[in-house]
C-alpha positions as CSV (number, residue, x, y, z in Angstrom):
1,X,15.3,11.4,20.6
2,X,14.0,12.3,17.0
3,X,10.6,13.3,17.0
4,X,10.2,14.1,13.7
5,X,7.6,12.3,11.6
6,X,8.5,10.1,9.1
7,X,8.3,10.3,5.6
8,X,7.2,7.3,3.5
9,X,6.3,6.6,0.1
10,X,3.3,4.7,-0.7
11,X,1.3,3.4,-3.8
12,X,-2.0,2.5,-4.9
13,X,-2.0,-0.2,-7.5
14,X,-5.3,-0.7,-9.3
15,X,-6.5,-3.3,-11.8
16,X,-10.3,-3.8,-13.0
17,X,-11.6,-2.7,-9.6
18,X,-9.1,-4.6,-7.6
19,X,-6.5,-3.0,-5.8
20,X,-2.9,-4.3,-5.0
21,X,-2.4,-5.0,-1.0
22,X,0.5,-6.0,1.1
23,X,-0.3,-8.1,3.9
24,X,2.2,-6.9,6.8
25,X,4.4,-9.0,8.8
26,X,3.0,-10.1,11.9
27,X,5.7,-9.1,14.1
28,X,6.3,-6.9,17.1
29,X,7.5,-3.5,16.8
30,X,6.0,-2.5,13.2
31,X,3.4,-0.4,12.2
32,X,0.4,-2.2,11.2
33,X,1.5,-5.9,12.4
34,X,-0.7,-8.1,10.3
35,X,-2.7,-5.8,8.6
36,X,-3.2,-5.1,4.8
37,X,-1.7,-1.8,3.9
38,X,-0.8,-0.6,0.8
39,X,3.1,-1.3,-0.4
40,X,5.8,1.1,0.1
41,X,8.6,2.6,2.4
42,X,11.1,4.9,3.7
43,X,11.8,7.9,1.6
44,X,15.8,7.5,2.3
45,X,17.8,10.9,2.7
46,X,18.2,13.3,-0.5
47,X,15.2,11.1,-2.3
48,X,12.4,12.5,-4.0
49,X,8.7,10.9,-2.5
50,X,8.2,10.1,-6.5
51,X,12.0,8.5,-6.7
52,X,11.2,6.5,-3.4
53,X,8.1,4.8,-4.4
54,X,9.6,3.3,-7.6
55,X,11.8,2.4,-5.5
56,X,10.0,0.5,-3.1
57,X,7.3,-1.3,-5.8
58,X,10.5,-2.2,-7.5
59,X,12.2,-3.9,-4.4
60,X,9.0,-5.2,-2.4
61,X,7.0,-6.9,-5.4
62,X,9.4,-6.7,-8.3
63,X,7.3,-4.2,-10.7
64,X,8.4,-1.4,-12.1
65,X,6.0,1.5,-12.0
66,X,4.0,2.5,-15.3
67,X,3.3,6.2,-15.6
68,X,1.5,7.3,-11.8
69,X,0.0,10.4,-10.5
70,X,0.1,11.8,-6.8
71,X,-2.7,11.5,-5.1
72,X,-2.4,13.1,-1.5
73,X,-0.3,13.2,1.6
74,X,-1.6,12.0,4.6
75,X,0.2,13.3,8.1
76,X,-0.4,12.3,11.5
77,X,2.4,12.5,14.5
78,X,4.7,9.4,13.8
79,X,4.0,9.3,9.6
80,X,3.5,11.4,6.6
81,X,2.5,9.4,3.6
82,X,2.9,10.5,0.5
83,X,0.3,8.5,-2.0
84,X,1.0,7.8,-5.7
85,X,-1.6,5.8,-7.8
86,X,-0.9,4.0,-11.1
87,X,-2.9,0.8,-13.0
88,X,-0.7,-2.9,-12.5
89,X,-0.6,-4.0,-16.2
90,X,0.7,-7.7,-14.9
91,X,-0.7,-10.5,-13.4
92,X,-0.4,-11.3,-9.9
93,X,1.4,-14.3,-10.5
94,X,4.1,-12.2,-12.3
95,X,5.0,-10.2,-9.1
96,X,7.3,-11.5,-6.6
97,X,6.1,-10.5,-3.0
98,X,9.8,-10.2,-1.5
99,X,8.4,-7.8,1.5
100,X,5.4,-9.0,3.4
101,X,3.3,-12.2,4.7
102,X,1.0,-12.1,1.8
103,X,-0.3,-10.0,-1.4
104,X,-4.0,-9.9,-3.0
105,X,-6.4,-8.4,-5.2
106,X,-9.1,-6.6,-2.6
107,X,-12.4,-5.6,-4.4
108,X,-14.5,-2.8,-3.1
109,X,-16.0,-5.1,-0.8
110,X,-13.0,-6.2,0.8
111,X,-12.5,-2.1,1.3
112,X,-15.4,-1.1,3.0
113,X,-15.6,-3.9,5.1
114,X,-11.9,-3.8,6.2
115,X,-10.9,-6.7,6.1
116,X,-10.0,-10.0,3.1
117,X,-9.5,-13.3,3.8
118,X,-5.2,-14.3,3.4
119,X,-4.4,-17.5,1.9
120,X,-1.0,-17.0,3.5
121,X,-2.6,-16.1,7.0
122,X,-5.1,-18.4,6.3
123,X,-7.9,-16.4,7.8
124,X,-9.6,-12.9,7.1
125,X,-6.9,-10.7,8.4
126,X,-8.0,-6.4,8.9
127,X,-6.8,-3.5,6.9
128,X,-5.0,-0.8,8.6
129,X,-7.3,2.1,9.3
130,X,-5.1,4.4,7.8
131,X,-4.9,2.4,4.8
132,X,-8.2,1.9,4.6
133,X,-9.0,5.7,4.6
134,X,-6.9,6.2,1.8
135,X,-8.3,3.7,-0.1
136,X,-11.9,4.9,0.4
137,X,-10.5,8.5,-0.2
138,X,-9.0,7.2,-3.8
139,X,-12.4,5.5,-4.5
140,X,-14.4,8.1,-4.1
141,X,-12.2,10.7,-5.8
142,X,-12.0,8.2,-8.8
143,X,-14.7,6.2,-9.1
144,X,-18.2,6.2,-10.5
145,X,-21.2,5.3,-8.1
């Protein structure tokens, strides 16, 4: 058995204090059943971290990435994440959620508290601590108090 971390791409998509969140499937046997996490994937063999998250924003909500910075990599035993960050210049309604139970907007609020109300899960559904470290991370670094 491999026990080798994985290595997955995610990215933080922000618009006028909201920020882009995948709902999870809530099914045995993935990380984070249920939980809002940010969108991403696999990086697949001989891919760049950069190369996969395009990648995966493209498949998992149809939107191809504006211009994006790295923001950090986060390790632990089973996952390394490798966090990119760049501004959704569409509406919602122009993404197409092909990966997931549900997409939203969270606000600040919705980050600190951990936890947003799903219209899809039709009830207030947590964030995944990990996910919402990074997000609190990426709002501190970046925004003004």
């Amino acid at each position: 058995m491999n026990n080798q971390p994985i290595h997955v791409a995610i990215a933080i998509l922000y618009q006028k204090n909201k920020f882009l969140m995948q709902l999870r499937d809530n099914i045995p046997g993935i990380l984070y059943p249920g939980y809002w996490a940010l969108f991403g994937g696999h990086i697949e063999p001989g891919e760049t971290p950069e190369v996969a998250v395009k990648r995966e924003i493209l498949e998992e909500i149809g939107y191809i990435l504006p211009p994006f910075g790295e923001f950090g990599c986060y390790p632990d035993e089973r996952v390394v994440r490798h966090v990119f960050h760049a501004p959704l210049s569409v509406e919602l309604n122009q993404l197409v959620l092909n990966e997931g139970w549900d997409m939203g907007l969270l606000t600040l609020e919705n980050i600190y508290q951990g936890s947003c109300y799903s219209q899809n899960a039709g009830e207030v559904r947590p964030l995944g601590n990990v996910h919402q470290k990074i997000m609190l991370d990426f709002i501190q670094t970046y925004q003004q108090t």
